[in-house]
KOLZAPA-410034 format. One record per residue (C-alpha): x, y, z; residue number from 1; residue in three letters. Coordinates in nm, 3 decimals, m for minus. Layout:
<rokes>
<roke><u>X</u><v>Y</v><w>Z</w><pos>NUM</pos><code>Ala</code></roke>
...
</rokes>
This chain:
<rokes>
<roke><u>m0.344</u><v>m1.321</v><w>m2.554</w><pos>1</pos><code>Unk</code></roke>
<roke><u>m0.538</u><v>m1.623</v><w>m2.446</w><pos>2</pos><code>Unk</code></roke>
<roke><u>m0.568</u><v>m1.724</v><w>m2.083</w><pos>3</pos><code>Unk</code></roke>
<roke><u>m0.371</u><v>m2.024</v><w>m2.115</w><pos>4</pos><code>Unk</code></roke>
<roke><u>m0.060</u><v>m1.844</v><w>m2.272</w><pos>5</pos><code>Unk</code></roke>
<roke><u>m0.083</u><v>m1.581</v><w>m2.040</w><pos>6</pos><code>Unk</code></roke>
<roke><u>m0.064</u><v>m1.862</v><w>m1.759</w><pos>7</pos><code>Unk</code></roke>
<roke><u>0.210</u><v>m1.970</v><w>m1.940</w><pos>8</pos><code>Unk</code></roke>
<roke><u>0.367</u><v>m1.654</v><w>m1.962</w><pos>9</pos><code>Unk</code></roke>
<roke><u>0.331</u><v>m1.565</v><w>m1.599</w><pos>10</pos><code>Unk</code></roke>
<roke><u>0.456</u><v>m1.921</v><w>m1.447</w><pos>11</pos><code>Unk</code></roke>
<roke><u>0.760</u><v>m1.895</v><w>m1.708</w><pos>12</pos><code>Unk</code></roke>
<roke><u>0.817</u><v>m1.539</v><w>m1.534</w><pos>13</pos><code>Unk</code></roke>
<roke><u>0.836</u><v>m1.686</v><w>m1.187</w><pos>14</pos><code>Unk</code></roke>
<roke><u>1.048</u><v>m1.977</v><w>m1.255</w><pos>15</pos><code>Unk</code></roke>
<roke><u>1.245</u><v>m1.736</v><w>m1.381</w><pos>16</pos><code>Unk</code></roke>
<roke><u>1.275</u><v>m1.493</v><w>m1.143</w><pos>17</pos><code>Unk</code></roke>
<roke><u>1.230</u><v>m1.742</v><w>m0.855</w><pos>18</pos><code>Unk</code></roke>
<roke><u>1.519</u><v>m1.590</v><w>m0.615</w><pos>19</pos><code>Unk</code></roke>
<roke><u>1.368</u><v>m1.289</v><w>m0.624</w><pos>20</pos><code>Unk</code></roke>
<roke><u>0.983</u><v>m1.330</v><w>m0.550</w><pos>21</pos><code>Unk</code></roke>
<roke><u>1.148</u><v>m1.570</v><w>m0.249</w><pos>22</pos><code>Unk</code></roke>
<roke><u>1.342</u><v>m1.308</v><w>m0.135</w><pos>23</pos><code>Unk</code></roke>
<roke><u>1.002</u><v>m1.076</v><w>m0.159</w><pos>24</pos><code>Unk</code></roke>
<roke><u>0.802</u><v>m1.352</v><w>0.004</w><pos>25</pos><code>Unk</code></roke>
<roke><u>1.076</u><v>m1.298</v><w>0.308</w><pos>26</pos><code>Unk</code></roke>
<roke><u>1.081</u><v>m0.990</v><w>0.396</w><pos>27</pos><code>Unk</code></roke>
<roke><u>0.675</u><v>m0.980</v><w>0.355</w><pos>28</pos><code>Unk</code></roke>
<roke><u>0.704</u><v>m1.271</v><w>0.661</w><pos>29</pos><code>Unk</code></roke>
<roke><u>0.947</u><v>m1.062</v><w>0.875</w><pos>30</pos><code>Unk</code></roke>
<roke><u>0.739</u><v>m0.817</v><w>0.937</w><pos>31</pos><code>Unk</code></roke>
<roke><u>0.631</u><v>m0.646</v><w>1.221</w><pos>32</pos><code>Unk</code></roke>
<roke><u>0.321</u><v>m0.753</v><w>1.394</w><pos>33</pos><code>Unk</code></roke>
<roke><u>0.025</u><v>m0.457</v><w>1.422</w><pos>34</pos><code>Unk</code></roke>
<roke><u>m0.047</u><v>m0.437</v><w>1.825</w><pos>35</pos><code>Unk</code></roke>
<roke><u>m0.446</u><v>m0.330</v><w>1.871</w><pos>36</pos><code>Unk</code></roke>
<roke><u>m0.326</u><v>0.011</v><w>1.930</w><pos>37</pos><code>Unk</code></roke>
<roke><u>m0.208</u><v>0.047</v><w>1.606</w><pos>38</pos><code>Unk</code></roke>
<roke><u>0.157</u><v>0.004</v><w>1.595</w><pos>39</pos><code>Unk</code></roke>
<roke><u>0.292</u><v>m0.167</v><w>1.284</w><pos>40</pos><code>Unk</code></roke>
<roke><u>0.052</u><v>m0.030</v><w>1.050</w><pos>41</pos><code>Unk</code></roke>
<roke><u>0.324</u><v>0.231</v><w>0.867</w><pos>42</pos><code>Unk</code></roke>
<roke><u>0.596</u><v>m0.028</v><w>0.877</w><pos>43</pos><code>Unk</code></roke>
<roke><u>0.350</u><v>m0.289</v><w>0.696</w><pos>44</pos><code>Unk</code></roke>
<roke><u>0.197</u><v>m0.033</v><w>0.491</w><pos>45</pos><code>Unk</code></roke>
<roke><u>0.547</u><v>0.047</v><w>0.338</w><pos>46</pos><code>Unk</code></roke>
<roke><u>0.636</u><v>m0.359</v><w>0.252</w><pos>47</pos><code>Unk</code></roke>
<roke><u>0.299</u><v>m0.376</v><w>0.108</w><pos>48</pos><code>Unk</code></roke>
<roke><u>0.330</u><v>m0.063</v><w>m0.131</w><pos>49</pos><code>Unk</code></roke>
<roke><u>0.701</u><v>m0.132</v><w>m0.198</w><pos>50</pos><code>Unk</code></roke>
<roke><u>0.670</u><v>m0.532</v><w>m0.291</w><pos>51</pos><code>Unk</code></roke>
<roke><u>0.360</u><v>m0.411</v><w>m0.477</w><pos>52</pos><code>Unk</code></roke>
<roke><u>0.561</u><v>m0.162</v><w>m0.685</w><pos>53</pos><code>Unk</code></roke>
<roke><u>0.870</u><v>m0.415</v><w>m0.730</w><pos>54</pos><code>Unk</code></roke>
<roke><u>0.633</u><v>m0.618</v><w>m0.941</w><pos>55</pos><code>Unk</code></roke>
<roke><u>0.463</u><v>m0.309</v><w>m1.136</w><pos>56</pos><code>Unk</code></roke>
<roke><u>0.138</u><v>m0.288</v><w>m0.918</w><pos>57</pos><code>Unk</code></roke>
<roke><u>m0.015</u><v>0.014</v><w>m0.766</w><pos>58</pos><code>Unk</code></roke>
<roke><u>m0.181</u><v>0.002</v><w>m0.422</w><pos>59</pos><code>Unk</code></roke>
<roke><u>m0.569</u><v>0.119</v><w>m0.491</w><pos>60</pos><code>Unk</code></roke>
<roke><u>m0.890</u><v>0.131</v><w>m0.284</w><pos>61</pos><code>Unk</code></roke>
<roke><u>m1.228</u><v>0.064</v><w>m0.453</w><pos>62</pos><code>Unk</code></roke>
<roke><u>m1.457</u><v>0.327</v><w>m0.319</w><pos>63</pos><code>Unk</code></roke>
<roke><u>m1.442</u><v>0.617</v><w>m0.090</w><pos>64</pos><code>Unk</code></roke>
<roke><u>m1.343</u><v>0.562</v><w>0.225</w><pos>65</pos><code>Unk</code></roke>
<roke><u>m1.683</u><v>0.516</v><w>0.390</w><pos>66</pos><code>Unk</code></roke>
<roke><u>m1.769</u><v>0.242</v><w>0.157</w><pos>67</pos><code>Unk</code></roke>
<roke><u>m1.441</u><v>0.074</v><w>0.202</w><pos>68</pos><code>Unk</code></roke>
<roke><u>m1.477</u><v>0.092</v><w>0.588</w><pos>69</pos><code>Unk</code></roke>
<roke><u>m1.851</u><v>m0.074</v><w>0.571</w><pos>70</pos><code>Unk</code></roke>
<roke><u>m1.767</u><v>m0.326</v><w>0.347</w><pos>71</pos><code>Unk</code></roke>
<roke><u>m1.489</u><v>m0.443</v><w>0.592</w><pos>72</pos><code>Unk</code></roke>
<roke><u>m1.721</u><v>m0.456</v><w>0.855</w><pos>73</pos><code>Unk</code></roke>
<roke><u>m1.929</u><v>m0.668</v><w>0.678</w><pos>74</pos><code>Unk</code></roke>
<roke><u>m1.666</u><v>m0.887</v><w>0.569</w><pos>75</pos><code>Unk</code></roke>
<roke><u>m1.564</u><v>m0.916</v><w>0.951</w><pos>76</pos><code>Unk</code></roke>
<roke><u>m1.936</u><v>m1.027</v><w>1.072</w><pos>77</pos><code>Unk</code></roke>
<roke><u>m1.951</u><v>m1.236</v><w>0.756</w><pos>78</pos><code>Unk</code></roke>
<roke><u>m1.647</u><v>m1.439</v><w>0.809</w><pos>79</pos><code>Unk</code></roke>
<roke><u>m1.770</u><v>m1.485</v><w>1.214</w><pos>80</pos><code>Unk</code></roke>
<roke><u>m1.548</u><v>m1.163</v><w>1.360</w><pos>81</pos><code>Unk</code></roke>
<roke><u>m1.818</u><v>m0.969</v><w>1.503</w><pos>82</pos><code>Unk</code></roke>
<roke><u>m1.694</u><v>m0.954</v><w>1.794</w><pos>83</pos><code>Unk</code></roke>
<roke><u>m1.416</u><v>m0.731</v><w>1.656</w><pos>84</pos><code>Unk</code></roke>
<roke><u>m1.473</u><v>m0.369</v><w>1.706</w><pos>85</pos><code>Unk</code></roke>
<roke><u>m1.339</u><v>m0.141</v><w>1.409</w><pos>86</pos><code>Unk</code></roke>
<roke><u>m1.196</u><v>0.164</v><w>1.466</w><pos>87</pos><code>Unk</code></roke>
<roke><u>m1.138</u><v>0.430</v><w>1.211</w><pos>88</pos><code>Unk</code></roke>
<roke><u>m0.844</u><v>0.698</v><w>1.284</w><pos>89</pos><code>Unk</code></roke>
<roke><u>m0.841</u><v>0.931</v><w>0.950</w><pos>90</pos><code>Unk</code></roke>
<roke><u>m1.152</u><v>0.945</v><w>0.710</w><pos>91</pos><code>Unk</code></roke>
<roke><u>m1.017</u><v>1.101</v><w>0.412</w><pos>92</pos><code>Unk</code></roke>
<roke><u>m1.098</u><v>1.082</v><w>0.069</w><pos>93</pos><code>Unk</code></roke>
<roke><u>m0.798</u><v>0.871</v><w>m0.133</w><pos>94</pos><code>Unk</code></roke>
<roke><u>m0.616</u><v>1.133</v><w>m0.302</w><pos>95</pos><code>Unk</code></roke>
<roke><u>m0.252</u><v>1.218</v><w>m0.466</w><pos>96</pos><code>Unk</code></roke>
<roke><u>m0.077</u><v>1.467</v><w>m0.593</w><pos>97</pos><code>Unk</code></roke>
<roke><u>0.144</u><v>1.418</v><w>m0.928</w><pos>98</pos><code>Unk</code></roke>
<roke><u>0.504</u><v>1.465</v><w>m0.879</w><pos>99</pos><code>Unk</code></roke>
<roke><u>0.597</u><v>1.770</v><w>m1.127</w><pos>100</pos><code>Unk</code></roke>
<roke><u>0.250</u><v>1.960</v><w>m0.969</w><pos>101</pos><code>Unk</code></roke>
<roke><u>0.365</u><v>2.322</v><w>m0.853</w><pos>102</pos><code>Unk</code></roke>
<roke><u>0.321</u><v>2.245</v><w>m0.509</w><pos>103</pos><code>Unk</code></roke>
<roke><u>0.536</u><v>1.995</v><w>m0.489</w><pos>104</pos><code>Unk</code></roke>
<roke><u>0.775</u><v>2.129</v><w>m0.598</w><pos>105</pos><code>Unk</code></roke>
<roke><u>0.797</u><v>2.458</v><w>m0.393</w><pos>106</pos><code>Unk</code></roke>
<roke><u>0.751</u><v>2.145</v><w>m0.099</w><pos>107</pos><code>Unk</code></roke>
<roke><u>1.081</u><v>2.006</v><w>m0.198</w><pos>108</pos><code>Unk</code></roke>
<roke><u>1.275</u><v>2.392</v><w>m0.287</w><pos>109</pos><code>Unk</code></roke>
<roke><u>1.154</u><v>2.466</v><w>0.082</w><pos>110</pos><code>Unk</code></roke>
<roke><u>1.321</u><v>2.151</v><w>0.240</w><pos>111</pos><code>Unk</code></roke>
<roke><u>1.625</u><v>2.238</v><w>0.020</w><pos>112</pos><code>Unk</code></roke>
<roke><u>1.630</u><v>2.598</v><w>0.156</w><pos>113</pos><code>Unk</code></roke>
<roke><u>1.648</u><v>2.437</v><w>0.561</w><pos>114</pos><code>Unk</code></roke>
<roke><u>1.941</u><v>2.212</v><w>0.417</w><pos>115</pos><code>Unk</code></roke>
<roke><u>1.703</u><v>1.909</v><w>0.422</w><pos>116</pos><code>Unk</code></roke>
<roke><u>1.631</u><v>1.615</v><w>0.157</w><pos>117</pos><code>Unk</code></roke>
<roke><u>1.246</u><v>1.549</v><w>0.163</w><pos>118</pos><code>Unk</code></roke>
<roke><u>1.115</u><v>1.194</v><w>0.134</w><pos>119</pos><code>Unk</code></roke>
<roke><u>0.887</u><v>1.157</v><w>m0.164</w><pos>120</pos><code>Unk</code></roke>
<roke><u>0.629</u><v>0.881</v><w>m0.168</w><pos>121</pos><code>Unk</code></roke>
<roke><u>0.449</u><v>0.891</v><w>m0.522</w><pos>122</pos><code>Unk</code></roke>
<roke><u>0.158</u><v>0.718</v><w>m0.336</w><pos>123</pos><code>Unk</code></roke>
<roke><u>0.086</u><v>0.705</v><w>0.097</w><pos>124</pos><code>Unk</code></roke>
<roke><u>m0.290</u><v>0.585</v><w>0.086</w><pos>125</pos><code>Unk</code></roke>
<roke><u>m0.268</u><v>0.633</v><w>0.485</w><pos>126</pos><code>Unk</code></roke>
<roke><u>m0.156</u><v>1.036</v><w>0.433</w><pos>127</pos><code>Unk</code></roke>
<roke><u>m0.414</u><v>1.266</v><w>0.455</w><pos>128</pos><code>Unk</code></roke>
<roke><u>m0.448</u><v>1.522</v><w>0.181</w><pos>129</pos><code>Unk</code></roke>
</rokes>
């Protein structure tokens, strides 16, 4: 498709669906601030991932985590932020496990067995493996 139907195609989309990327664009404003300690970070996490996957995107990281973390350094001392210290909680590779995988299941028949309903994210790029 060239680029200029595909523009086409995309800004027809939006007009389209206007109510709904406003709506989108709302609750990405409301919410919660992330303190320096950390809080917010899940919360904002989650309206990331789930706006992202309303629209048929998937959250990725380029690299392993070590590159990702340097390259946002950089960024900060680039963009005049070096004052800002960076400080790294978890360190683990990006991984995921696919939903019909053995051990997921047995996960899910052993919160069934404690009378339980376990939350399934397909993807939590903040969970550790």
């Amino acid at each position: 498709m060239a680029s200029r139907e595909l523009i086409k195609k995309i800004h027809n989309h939006i007009d389209e669906k206007f109510p709904d990327h406003l709506e989108r664009v709302r609750v990405f404003l409301r919410q919660k601030g992330i303190s320096a300690i950390g809080e917010g970070i899940r919360e904002t996490a989650q309206i990331v991932r789930e706006l992202t996957a309303e629209i048929g995107g998937v959250t990725q990281y380029p690299g392993e985590p070590e590159e990702v973390i340097e390259k946002f350094k950089k960024h900060l001392i680039q963009k005049g932020y070096d004052d800002i210290e960076v400080m790294v909680r978890d360190n683990y590779t990006w991984s995921k496990t696919d939903f019909n995988e053995e051990i997921v299941q047995k996960f899910m028949a052993a919160y069934g067995k404690f009378g339980r309903n376990p939350e399934i994210w397909p993807m939590a790029p903040r969970a550790a493996p």
